[in-house]
Chimera marker file (.cmm) of the C-alpha trace (Angstrom):
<marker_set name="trace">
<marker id="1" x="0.000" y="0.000" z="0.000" r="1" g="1" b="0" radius="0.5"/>
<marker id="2" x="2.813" y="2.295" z="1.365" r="1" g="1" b="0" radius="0.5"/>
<marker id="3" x="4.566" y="1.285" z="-2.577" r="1" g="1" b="0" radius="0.5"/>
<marker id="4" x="1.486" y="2.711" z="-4.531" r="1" g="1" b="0" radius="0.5"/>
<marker id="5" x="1.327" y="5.957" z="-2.181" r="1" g="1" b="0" radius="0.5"/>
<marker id="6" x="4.312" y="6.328" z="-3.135" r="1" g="1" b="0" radius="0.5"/>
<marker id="7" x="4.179" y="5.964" z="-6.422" r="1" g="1" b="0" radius="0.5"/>
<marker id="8" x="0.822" y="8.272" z="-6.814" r="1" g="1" b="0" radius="0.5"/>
<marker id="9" x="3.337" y="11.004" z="-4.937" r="1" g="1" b="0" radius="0.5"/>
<marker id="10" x="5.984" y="10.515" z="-7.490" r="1" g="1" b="0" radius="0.5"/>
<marker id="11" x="3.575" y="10.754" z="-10.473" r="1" g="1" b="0" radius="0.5"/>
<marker id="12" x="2.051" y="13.776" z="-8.869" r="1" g="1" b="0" radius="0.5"/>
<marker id="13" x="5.289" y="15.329" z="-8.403" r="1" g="1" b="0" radius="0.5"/>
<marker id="14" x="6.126" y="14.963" z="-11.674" r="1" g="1" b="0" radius="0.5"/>
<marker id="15" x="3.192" y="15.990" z="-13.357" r="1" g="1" b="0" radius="0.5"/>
<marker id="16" x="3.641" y="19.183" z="-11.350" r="1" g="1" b="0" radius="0.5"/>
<marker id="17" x="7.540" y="19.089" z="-12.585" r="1" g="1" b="0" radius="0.5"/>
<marker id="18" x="6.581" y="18.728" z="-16.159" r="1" g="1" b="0" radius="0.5"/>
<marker id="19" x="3.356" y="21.372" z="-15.775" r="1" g="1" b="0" radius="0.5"/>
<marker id="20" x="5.600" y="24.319" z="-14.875" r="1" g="1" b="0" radius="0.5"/>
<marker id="21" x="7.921" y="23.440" z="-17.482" r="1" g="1" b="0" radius="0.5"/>
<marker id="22" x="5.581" y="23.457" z="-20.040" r="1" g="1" b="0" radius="0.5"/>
<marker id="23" x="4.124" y="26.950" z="-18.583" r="1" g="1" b="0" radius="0.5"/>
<marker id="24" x="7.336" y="28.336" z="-19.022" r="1" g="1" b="0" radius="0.5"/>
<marker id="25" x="7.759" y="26.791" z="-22.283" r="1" g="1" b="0" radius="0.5"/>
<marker id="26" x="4.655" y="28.482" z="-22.953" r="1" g="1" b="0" radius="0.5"/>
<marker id="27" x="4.711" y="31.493" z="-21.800" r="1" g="1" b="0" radius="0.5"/>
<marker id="28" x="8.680" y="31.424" z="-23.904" r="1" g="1" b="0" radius="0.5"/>
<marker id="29" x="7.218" y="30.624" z="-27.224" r="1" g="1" b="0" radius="0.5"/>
<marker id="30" x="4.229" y="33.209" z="-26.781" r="1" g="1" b="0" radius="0.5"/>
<marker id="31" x="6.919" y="36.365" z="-26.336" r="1" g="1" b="0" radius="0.5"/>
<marker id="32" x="8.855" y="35.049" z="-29.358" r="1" g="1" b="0" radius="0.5"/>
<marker id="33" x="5.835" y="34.607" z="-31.888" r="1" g="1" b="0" radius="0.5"/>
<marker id="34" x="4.873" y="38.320" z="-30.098" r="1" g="1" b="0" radius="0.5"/>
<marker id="35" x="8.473" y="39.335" z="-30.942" r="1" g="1" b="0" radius="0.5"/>
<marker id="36" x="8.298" y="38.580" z="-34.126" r="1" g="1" b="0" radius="0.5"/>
<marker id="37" x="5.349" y="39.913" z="-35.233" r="1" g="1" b="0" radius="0.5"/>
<marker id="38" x="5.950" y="42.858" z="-33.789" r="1" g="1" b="0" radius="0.5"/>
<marker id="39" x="9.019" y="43.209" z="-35.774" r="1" g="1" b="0" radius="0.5"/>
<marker id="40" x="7.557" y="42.017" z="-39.198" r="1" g="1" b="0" radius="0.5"/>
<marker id="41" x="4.878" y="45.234" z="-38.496" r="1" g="1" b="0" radius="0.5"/>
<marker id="42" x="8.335" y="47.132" z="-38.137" r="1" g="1" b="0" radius="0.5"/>
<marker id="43" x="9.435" y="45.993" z="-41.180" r="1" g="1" b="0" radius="0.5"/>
<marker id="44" x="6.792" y="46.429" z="-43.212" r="1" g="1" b="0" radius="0.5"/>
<marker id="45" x="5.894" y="49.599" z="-41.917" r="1" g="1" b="0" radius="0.5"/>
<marker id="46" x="9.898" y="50.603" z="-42.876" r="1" g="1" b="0" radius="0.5"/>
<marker id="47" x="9.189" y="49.011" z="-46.627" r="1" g="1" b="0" radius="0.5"/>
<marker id="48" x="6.136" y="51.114" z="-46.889" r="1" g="1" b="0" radius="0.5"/>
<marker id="49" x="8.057" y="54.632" z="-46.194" r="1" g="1" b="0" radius="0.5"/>
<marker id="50" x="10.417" y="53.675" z="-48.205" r="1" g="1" b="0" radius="0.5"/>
<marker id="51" x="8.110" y="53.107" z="-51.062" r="1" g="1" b="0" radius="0.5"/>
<marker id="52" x="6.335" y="56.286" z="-50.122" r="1" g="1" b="0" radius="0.5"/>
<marker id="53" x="9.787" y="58.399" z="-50.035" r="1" g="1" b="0" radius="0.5"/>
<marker id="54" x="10.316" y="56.989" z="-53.914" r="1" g="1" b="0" radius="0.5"/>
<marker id="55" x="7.301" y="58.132" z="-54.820" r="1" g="1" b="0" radius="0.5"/>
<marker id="56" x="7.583" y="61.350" z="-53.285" r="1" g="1" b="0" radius="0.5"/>
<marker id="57" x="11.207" y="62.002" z="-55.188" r="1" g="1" b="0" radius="0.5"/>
<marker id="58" x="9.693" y="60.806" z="-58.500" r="1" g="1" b="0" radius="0.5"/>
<marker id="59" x="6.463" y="63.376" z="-58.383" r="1" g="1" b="0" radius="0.5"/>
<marker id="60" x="9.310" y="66.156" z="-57.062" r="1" g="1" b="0" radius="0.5"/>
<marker id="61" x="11.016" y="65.284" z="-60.028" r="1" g="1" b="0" radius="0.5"/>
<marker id="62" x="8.233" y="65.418" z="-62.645" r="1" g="1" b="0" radius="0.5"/>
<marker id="63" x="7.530" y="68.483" z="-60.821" r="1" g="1" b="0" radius="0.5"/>
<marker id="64" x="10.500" y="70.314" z="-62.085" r="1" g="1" b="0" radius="0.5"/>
<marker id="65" x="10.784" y="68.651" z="-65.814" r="1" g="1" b="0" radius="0.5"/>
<marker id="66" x="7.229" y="70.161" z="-65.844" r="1" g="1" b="0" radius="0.5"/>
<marker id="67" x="8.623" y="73.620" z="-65.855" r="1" g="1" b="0" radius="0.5"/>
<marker id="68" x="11.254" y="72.780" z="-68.074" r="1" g="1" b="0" radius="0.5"/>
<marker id="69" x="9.021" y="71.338" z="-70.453" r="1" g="1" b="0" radius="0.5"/>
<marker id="70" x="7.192" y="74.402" z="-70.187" r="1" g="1" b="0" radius="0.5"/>
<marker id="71" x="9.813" y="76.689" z="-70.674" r="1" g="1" b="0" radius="0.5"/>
<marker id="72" x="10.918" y="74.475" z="-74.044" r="1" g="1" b="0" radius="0.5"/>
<marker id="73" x="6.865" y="74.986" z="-75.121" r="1" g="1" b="0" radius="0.5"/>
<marker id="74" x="7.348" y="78.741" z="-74.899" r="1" g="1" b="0" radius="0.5"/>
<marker id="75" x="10.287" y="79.071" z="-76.699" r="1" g="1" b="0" radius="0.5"/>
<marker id="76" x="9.371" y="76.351" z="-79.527" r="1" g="1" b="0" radius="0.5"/>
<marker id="77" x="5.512" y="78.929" z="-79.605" r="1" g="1" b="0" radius="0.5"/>
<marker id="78" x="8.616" y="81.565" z="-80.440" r="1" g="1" b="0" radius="0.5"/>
<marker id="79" x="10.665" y="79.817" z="-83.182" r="1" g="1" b="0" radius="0.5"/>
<marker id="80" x="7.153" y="79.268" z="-84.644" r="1" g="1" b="0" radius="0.5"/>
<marker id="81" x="5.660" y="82.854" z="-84.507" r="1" g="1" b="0" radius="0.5"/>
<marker id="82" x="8.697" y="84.492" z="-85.104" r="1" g="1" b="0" radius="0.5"/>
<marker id="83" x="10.810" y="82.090" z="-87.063" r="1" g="1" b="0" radius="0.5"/>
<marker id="84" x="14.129" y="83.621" z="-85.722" r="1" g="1" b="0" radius="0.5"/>
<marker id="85" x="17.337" y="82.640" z="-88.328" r="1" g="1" b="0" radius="0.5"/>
<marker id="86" x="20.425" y="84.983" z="-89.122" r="1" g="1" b="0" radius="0.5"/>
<marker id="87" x="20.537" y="82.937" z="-92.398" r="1" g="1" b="0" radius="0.5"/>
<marker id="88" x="18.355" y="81.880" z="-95.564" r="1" g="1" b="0" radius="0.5"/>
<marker id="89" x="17.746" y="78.038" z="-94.880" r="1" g="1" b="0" radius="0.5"/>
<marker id="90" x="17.206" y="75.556" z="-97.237" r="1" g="1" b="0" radius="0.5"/>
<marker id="91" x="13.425" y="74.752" z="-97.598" r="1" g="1" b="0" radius="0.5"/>
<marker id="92" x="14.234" y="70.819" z="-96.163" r="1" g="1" b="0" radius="0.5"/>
<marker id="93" x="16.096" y="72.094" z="-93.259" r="1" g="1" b="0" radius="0.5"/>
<marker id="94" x="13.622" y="74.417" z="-92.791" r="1" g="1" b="0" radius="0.5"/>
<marker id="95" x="11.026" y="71.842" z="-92.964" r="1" g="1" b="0" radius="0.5"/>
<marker id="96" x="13.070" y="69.492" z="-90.555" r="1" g="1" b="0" radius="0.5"/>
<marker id="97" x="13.275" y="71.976" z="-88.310" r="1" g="1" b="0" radius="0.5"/>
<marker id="98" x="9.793" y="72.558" z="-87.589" r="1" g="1" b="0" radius="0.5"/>
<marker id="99" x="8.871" y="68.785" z="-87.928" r="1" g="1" b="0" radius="0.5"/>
<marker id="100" x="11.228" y="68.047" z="-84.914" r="1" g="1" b="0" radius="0.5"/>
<marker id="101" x="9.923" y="71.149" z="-82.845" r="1" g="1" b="0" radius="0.5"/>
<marker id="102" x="5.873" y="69.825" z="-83.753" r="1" g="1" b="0" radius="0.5"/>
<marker id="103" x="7.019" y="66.706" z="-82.601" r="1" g="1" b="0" radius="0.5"/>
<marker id="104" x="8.528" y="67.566" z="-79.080" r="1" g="1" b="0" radius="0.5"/>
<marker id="105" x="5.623" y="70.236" z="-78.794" r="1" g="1" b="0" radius="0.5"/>
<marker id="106" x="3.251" y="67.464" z="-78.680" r="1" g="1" b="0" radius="0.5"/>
<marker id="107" x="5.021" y="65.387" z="-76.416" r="1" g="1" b="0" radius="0.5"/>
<marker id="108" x="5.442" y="67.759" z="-74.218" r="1" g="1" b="0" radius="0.5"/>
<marker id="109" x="1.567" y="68.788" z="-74.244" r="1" g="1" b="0" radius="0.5"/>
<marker id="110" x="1.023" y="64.835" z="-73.829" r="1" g="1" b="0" radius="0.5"/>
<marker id="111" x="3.243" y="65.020" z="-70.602" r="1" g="1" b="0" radius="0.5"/>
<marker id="112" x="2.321" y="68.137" z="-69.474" r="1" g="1" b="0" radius="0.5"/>
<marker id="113" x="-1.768" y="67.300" z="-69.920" r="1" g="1" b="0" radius="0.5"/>
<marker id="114" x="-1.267" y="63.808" z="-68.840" r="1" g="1" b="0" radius="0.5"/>
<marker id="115" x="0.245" y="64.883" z="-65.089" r="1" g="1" b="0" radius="0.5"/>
<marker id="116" x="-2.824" y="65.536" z="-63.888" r="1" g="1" b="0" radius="0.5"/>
<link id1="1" id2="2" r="1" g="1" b="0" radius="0.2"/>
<link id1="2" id2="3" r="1" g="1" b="0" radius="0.2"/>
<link id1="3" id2="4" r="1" g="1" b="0" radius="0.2"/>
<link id1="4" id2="5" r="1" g="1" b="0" radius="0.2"/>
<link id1="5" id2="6" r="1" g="1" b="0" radius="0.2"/>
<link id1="6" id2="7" r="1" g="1" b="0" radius="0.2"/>
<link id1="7" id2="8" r="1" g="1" b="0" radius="0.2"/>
<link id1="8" id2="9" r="1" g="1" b="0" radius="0.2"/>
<link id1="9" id2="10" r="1" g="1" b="0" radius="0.2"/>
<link id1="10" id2="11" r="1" g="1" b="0" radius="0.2"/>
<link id1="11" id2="12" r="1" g="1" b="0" radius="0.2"/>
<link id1="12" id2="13" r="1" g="1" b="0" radius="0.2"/>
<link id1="13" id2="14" r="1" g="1" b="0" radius="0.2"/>
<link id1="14" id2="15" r="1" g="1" b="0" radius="0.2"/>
<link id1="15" id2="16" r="1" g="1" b="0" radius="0.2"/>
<link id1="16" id2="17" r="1" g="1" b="0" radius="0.2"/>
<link id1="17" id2="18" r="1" g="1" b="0" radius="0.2"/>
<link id1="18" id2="19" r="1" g="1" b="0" radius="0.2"/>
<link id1="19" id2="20" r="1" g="1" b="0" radius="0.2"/>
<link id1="20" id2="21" r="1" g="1" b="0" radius="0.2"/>
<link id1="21" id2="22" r="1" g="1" b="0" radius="0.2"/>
<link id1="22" id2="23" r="1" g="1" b="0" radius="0.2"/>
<link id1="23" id2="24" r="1" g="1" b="0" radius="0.2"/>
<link id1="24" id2="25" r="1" g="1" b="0" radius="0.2"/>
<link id1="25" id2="26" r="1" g="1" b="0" radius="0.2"/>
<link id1="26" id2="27" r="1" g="1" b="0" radius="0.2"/>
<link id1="27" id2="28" r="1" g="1" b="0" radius="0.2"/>
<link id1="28" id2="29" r="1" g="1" b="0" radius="0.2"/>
<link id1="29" id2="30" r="1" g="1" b="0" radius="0.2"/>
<link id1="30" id2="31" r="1" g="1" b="0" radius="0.2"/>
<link id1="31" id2="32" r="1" g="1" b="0" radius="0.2"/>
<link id1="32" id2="33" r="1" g="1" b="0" radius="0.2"/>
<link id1="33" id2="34" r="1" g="1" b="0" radius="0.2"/>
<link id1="34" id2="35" r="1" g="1" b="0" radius="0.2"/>
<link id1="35" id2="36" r="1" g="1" b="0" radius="0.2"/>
<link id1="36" id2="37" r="1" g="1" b="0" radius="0.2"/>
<link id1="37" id2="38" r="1" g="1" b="0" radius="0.2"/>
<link id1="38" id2="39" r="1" g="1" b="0" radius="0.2"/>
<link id1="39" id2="40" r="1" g="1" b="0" radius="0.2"/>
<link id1="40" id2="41" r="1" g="1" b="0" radius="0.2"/>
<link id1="41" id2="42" r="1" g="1" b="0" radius="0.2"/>
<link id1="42" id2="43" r="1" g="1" b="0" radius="0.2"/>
<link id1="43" id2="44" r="1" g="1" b="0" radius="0.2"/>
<link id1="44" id2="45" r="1" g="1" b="0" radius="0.2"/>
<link id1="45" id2="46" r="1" g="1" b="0" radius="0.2"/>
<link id1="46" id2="47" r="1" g="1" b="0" radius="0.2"/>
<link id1="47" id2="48" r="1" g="1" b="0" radius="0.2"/>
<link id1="48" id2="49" r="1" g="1" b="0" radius="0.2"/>
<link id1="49" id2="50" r="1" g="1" b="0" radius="0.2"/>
<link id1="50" id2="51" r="1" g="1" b="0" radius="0.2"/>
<link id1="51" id2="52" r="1" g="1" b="0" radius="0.2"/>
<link id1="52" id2="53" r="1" g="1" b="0" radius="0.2"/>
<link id1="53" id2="54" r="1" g="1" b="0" radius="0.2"/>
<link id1="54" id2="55" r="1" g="1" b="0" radius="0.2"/>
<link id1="55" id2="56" r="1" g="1" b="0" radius="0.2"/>
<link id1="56" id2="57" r="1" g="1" b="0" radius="0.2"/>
<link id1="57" id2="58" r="1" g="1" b="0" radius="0.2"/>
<link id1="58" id2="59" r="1" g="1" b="0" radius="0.2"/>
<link id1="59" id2="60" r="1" g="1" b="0" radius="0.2"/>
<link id1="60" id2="61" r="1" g="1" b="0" radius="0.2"/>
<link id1="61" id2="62" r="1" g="1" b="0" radius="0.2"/>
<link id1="62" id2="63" r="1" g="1" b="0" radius="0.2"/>
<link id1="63" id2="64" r="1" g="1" b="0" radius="0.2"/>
<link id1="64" id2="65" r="1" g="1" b="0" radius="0.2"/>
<link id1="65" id2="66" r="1" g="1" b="0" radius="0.2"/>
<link id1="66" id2="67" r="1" g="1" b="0" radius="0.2"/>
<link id1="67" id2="68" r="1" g="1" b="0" radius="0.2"/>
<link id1="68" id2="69" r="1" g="1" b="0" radius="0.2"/>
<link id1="69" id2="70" r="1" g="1" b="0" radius="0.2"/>
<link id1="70" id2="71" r="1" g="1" b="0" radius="0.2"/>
<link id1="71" id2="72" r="1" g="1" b="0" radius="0.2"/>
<link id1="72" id2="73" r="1" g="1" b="0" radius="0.2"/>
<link id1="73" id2="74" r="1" g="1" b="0" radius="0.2"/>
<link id1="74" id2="75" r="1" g="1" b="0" radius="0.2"/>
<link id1="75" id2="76" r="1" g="1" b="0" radius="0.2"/>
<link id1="76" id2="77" r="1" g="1" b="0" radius="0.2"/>
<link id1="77" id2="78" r="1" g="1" b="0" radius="0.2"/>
<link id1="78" id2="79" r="1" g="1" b="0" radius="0.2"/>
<link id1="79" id2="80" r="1" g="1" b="0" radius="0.2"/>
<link id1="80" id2="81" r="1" g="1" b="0" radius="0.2"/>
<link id1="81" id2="82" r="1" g="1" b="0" radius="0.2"/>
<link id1="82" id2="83" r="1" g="1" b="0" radius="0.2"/>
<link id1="83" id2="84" r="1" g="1" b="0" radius="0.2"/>
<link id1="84" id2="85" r="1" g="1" b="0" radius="0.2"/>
<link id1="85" id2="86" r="1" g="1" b="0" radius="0.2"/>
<link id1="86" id2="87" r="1" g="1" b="0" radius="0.2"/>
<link id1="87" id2="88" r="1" g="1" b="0" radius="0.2"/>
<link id1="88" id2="89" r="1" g="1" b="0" radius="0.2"/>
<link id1="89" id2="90" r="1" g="1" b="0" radius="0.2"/>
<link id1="90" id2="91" r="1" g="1" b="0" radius="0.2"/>
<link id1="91" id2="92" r="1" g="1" b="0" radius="0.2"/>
<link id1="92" id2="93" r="1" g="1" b="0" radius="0.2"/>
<link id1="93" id2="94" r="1" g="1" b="0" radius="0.2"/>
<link id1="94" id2="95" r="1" g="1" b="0" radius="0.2"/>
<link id1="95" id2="96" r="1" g="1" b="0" radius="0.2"/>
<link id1="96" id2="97" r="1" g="1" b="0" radius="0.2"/>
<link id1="97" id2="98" r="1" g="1" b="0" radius="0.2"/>
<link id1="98" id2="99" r="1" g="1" b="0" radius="0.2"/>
<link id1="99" id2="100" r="1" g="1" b="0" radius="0.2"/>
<link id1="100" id2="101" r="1" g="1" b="0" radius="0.2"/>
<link id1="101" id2="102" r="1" g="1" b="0" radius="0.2"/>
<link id1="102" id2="103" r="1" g="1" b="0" radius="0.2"/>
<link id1="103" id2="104" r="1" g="1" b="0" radius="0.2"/>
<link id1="104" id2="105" r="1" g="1" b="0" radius="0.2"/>
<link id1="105" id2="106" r="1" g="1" b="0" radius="0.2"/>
<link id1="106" id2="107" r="1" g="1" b="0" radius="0.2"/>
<link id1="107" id2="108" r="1" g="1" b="0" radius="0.2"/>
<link id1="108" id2="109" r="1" g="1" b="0" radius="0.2"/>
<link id1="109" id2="110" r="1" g="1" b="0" radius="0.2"/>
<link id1="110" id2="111" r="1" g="1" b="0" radius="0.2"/>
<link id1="111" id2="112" r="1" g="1" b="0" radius="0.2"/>
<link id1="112" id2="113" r="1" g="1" b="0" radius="0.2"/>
<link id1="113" id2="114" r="1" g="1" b="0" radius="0.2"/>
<link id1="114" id2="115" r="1" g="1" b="0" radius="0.2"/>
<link id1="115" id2="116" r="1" g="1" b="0" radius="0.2"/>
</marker_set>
């Protein structure tokens, strides 16, 4: 009798060993999987600002080509009003000429309508 008492005190105190260890164990893997979500949030929050700050330089950049391509508008309205040249030019120069500054006009009116 005293045999199985004794035996029921063992298996207790086992059961009681192995409970706290598995607690602990518990309680471990719950702060790591915490841990690491918390720093996957991090990370993705740091990918997202990143992608944000791209997009930011690449609108602060069509920002200034805009006034450029303005500018090159204006001055290609000029050559076509005025038709400034020291020179006679032959007819197919001539005709070159404007073909290339139609061309870019329209691009430019393409990008410049297209930004918005």
């Amino acid at each position: 009798m005293e045999l199985l008492w004794g035996a029921g005190l063992l298996g207790a105190e086992l059961f009681r060993y192995n409970r706290q260890n598995y607690t602990f164990d518990q309680f471990q893997r719950f702060e790591r999987e915490e841990l690491r979500l918390k720093l996957q949030i991090a990370r993705f929050r740091q990918f997202r600002e990143d992608i944000r700050d791209f997009v930011q330089l690449t609108v602060g950049k069509m920002y200034l080509y805009q006034v450029v391509g303005a500018l090159f508008i204006k001055m290609i309205a000029i050559f076509y009003c005025l038709g400034i040249f020291e020179k006679a030019v032959p007819a197919f120069l001539l005709d070159l000429y404007y073909m290339s500054k139609a061309c870019a006009a329209s691009y430019l009116y393409g990008y410049l309508a297209g930004d918005r």
